[in-house]
N, C-alpha and C positions, 0 to 999 in steps of 0.2 A: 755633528747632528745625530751621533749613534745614539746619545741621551733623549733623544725625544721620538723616539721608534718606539712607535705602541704595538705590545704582543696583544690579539683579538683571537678568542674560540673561531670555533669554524660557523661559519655565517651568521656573524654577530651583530646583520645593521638590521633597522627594520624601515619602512619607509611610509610616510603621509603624504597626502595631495594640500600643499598649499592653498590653495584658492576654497577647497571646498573647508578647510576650518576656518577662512576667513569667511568666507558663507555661516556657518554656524555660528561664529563668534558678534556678526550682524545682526541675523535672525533669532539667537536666546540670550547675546549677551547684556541685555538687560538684566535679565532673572539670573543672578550670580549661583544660588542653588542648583537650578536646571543646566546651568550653560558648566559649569564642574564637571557634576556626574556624566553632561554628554559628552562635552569634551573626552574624558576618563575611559568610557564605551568605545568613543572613536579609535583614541586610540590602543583600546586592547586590544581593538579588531584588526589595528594594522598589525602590532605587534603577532594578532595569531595568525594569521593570513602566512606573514612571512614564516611564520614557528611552522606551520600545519601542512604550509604550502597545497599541493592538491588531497592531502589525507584529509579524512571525515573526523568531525569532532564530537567526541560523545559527549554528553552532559553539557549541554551546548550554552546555555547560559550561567551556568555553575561555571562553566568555566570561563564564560568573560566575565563573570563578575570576583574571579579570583586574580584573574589579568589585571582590572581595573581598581580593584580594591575598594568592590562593591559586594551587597548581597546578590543574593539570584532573581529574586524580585526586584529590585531597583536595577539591576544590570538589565533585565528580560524586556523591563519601561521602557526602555533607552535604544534596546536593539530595534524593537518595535515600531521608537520612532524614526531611527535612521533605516528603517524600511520599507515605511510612508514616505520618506523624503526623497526614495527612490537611489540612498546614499549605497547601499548594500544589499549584497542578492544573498539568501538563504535557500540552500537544495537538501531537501532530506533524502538520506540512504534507502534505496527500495529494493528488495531481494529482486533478483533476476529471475526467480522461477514464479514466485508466488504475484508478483508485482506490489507486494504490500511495505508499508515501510517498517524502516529495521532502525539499529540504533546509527545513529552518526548522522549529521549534518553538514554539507560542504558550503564554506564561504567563499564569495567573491566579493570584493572592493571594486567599487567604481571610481572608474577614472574623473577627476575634473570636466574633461574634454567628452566623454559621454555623458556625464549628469546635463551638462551645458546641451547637449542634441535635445534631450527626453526633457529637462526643465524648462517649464514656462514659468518664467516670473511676475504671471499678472496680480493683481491688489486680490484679486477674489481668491486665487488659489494659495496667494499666500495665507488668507482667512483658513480657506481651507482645509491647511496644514495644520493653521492652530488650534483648530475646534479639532482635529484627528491629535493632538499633542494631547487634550484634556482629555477625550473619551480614553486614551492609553492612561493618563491619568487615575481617571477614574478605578477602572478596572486593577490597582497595582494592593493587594492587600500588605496589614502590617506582621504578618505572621508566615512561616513558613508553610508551604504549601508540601503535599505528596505525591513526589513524581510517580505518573502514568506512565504504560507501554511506549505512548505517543511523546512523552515530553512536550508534552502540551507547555505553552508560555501563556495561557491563560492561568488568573489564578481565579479562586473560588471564591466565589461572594462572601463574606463574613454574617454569621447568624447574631440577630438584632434581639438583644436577650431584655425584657421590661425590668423596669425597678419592680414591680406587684410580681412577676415571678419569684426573682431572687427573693424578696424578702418570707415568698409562700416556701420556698424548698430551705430558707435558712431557722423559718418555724419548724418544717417538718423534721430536718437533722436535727432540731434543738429540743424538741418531742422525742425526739428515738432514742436522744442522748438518755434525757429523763426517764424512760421508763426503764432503758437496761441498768439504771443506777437504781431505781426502786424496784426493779423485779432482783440484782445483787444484792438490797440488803433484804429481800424478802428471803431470799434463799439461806443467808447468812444468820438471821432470827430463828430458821425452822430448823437449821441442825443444830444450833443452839439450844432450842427447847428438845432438839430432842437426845442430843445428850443427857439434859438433865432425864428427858421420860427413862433412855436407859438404865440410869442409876439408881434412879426413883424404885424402879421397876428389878433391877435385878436382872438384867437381860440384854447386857451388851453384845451378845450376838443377835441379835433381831436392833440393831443400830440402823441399817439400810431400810427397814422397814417404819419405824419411827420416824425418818427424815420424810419419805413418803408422802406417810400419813398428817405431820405436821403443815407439809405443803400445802394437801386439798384441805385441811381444816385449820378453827383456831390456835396456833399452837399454846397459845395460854389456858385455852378450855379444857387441854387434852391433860397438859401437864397440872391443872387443877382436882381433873377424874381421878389422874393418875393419885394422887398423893391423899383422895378421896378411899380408894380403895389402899394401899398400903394401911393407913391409919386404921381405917376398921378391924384390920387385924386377920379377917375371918379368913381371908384368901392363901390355901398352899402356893399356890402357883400366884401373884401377881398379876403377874403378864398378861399370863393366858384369859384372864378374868377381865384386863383390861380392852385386848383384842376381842374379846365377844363381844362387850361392850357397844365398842366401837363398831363394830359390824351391823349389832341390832340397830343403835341411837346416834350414828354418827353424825347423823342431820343437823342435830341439835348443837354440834361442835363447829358447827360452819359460819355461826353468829358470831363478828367479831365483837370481843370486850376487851378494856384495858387492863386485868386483873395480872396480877406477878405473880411471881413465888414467892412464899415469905420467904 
């Protein structure tokens, strides 16, 4: 018989109340979904019960729903309801000086032989139970929630966002898109013209000043002035002739036209 001696870590059993899963497996095992995950709940709780023994358990739902090989929101359902059912007692950690609670939560498992003192099995209260099953229901969102000081097991209502919203803020990013794309090539046209004003002009140091000026005005009307005055001939300076110019009549340069360069 030496072949069939099993070597076990150090306190490797863990232990469930018969009767009270056959209670549950009565009372959910219709709804195969429901009666899964609660089963799953129950027994993470024996298993932590015996793991935890009298230690506090932080992250108290995270961690039965790691037990159970559930989320924390669908594990937190579950514990919930087996706390309506009067199946399991939950004690949250409270500083001894402050009285306020702290982190950690201690479980107790109840026995078969106590739920059977405190349960009444009448038709109403088993109603009871059910309509307390769907408001936990209710309350279980699909998205993960951000734990609080409290480790609150409520989750948060989810925000009910309209079709006419969405589509009002998917105009507006598609509006915002469009104008940094026409305000880029508007930017990308005015150092182009004014490039050419430089060269036109004979004054590629005054460059920064060109792009500028092509900005707030036509840059076609400018680079037209521009090649206006070269051509005449009469100007030493270009430039300088052209920036007076613009100083005096630059108004006049503000009117957009589709004219090029030759």
């Amino acid at each position: 018989m030496e072949n069939q001696v099993r070597i076990f870590r150090e306190k490797p059993f863990g232990w469930f109340d018969k009767p009270i899963m056959r209670y549950l497996r009565e009372k959910y095992g219709k709804n195969k979904k429901v009666f899964i995950a609660l089963r799953a709940t129950y027994l993470a709780l024996c298993e932590m019960e015996s793991d935890f023994e009298s230690n506090a358990i932080t992250a108290f739902n995270k961690t039965v729903g790691t037990y159970a090989g559930l989320t924390r929101q669908v594990a937190g359902k579950y514990v919930r309801l087996l706390e309506a059912e009067g199946l399991i007692q939950k004690m949250r950690v409270r500083d001894s000086k402050t009285g306020l609670k702290s982190k950690g939560t201690y479980l107790r498992i109840m026995s078969s032989d106590e739920f059977g003192k405190t349960n009444v099995s009448a038709p109403e209260e088993r109603g009871a139970s059910k309509k307390a099953e769907d408001t936990v229901s209710h309350r279980v969102a699909r998205y993960p929630t951000i734990r609080i000081s409290d480790h609150s097991d409520t989750s948060p209502l989810l925000k009910k966002i309209s079709i006419s919203k969405k589509v009002s803020t998917h105009k507006k990013l598609k509006n915002v898109k469009k104008k940094n794309v026409e305000e880029k090539e508007s930017g990308e046209k005015a150092d182009y013209y004014a490039s050419l004003l430089a060269d036109k002009l004979g004054d590629r140091k005054s460059l920064s000043y060109f792009k500028l000026a092509c900005r707030r005005h036509n840059p076609e009307l400018l680079y037209q002035k521009a090649s206006e005055i070269v051509t005449d001939g009469g100007a030493k300076n270009p430039a300088a002739v052209f920036v007076a110019w613009l100083k005096k009549d630059g108004e006049c340069a503000s009117s957009p036209r589709s004219d090029h360069p030759g």
